[in-house]
N, C-alpha and C positions, 0 to 999 in steps of 0.2 A: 504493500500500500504506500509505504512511503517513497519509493523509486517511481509510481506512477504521479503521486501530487511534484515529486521535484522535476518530472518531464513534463508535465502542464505547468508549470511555472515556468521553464524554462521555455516554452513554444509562446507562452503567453508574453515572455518577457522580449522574444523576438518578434512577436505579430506588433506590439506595441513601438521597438524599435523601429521597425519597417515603415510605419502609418508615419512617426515621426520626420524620417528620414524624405518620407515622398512629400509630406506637406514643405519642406524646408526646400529640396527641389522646386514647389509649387510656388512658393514664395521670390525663389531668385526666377524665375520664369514672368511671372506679374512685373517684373522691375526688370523685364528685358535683360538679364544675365543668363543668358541660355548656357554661356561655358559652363557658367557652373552648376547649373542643372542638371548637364548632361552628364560630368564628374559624378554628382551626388546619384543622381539612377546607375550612372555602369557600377557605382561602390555596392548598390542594391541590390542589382544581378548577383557581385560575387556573393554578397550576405545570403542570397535565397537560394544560394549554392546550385547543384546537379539539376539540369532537366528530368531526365528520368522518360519511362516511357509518357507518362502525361504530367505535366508541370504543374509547380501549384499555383495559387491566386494569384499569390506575389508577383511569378512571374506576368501572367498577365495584366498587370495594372503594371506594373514596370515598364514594359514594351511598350502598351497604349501612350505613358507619358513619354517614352522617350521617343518617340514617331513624332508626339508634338513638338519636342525640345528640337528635333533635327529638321521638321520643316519651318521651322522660325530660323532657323541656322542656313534654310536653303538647299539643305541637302536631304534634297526628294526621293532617292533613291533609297537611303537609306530609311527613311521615314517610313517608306510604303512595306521595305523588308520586317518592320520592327510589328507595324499594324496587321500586315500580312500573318504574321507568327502569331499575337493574339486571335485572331480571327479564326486559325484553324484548329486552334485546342480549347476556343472558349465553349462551344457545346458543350465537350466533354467533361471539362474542370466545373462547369458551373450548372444553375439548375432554375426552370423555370423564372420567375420573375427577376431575379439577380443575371442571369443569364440574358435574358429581352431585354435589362438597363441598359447591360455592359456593351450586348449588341450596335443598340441605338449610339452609348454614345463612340463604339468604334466607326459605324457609317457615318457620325458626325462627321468624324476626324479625316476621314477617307473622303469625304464630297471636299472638306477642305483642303486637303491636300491637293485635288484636282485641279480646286479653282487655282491654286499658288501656281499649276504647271499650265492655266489656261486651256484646260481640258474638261470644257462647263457640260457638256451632254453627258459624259460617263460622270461627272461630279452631280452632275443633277437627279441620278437615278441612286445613287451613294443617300443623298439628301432626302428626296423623297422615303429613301428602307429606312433610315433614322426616325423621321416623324412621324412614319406608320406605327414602327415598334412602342417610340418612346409614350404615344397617346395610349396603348395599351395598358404601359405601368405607371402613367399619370398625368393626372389633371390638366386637359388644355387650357388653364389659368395659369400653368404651373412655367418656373425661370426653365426647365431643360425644354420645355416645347417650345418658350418662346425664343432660346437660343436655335432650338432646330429649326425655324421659322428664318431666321436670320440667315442662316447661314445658308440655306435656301433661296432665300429671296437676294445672295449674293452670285450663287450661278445663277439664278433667273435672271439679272440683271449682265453679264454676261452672253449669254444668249438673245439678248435684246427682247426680254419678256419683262418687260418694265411693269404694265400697271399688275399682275402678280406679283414683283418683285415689291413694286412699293405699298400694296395692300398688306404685304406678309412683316415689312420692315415694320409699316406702324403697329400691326396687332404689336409688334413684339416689344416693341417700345414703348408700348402701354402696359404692359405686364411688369417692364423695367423701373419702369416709374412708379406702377403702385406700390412693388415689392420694394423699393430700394429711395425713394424719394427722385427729385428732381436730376442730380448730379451722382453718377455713379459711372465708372469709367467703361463697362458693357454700354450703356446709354448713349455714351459719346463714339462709340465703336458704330453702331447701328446709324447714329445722327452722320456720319460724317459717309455711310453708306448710302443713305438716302441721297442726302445731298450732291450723291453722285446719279442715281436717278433720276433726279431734277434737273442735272447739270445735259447728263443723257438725252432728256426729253423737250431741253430750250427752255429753262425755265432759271435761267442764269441770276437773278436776284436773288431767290428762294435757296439756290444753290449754295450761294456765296451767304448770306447768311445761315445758315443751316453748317456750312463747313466753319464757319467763325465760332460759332458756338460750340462747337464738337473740338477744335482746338484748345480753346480756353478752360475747356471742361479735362481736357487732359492733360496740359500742363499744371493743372491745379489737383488732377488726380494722382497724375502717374510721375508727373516730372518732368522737367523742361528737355533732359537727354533720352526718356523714352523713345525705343524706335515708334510707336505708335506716332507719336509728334510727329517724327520725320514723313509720315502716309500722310498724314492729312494738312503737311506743310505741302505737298508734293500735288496734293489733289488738287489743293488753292492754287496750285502757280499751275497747272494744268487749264484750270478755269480762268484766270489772269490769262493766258497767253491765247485765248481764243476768245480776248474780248480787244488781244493787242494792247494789254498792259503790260511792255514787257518789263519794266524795272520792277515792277512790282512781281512779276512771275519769275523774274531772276533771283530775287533776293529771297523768296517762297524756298526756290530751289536750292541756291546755296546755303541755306537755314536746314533744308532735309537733308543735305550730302554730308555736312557738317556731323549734324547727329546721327545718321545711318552710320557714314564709316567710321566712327567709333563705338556705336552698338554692333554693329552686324559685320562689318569688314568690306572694305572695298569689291572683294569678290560676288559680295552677297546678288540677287537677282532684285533685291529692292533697291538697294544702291545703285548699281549699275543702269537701271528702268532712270534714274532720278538725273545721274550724270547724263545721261542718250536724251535727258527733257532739258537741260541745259547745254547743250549741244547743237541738240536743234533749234534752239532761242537764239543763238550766235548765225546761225542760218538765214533766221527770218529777218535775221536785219541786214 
């Protein structure tokens, strides 16, 4: 008896480790320090030791965040290997309703990865298995449908299916706001999407404030060096430079290149997208 309470102590004192170790990953991820996220999950993998023939939980929540750590890093391929690997021993590891969460939020992950490679028709059908499942284990009032909603209405908007794309942004922005108040850095994610919608649709006032607002919401959420900042400094001087304001869409841009290439690295596919828009501003004049 007493060898089996000191083996549940000891598995307990490791499931508790583990939870710690992912939120702290979770945390440098929120503050755009992917390296060391990505550090803090490969340490998690060795702690959850051997696969075996079917892996335990650990490793699946492992993989799921580290697919997110490395498409914020850019590095797609990998990403897609990490999510791919959850995905084909989550049946087996898991059970019923935990299993349909887990699902939902791997097809999250996978519509978004799509959209990162611009690959919105197979992201869209990612998207769509996400919000089928996740309405099943909860509440279409609930923040994971209204995140699946969003992320949805990001490849709709891609594929130039705007007015779904922006009926889906507001449901979900209304869910954001009841749950979370006015200012919450999700809120300014979705605000600064929309506003590309709008931007989309010729609706360049609405655009342009709608993208001010989603800025100021996340310098004040997340931080002036957030790479978030850098997207929707990059979206502004997109919308600047096709009203022909170029100093103003220059300086947009040299404000994003700034804060990318030292969040993400010169290499990254956001950075690069950002320098190719201040490139071509040098063109149009």
């Amino acid at each position: 008896m007493a060898a089996v309470v000191a083996m549940r102590s000891i598995r307990s004192g490791n499931v508790a480790g583990m939870a710690a170790l992912q939120e702290r990953a979770r945390q440098y991820s929120a503050r755009g320090e992917y390296r060391k996220a990505d550090a803090l999950l490969r340490k998690g993998l060795r702690l959850a030791g051997p696969i075996g023939i079917v892996p335990g939980r650990d490793h699946l929540f492992l993989w799921n965040e580290l697919g997110m750590v490395y498409k914020y890093l850019g590095k797609f391929k990998k990403s897609e290997q990490f999510y791919r690997l959850a995905l084909r021993h989550a049946p087996r590891c898991l059970e019923r309703r935990e299993r349909d969460f887990f699902l939902a939020t791997l097809y999250h992950n996978l519509g978004g990865l799509e959209h990162s490679r611009r690959r919105y028709q197979r992201g869209e059908r990612y998207a769509r298995k996400s919000l089928e499942l996740r309405c099943k284990v909860s509440s279409v009032h609930s923040l994971g449908v209204a995140s699946d909603m969003a992320a949805l209405a990001a490849l709709l908007d891609g594929l130039g299916k705007f007015e779904e794309s922006e009926n889906l942004y507001r449901k979900a922005l209304k869910i954001y706001r009841r749950e979370y108040g006015p200012n919450h850095r999700e809120s300014a994610v979705i605000m600064n999407n929309l506003a590309a919608v709008y931007q989309a649709t010729r609706r360049p006032a609405q655009a342009q404030a709608l993208y001010e607002a989603a800025l100021e919401m996340k310098r004040r959420e997340l931080g002036g060096s957030h790479p978030d900042v850098g997207v929707t400094l990059n979206n502004l001087g997109m919308l600047y430079r096709s009203q022909r304001k170029t100093a103003a869409a220059q300086e947009c841009f040299q404000k994003a290149v700034l804060i990318l290439n030292k969040s993400l690295g010169r290499s990254h596919p956001n950075t690069r997208a950002v320098l190719s828009n201040l490139k071509r501003l040098d063109r149009d004049d």
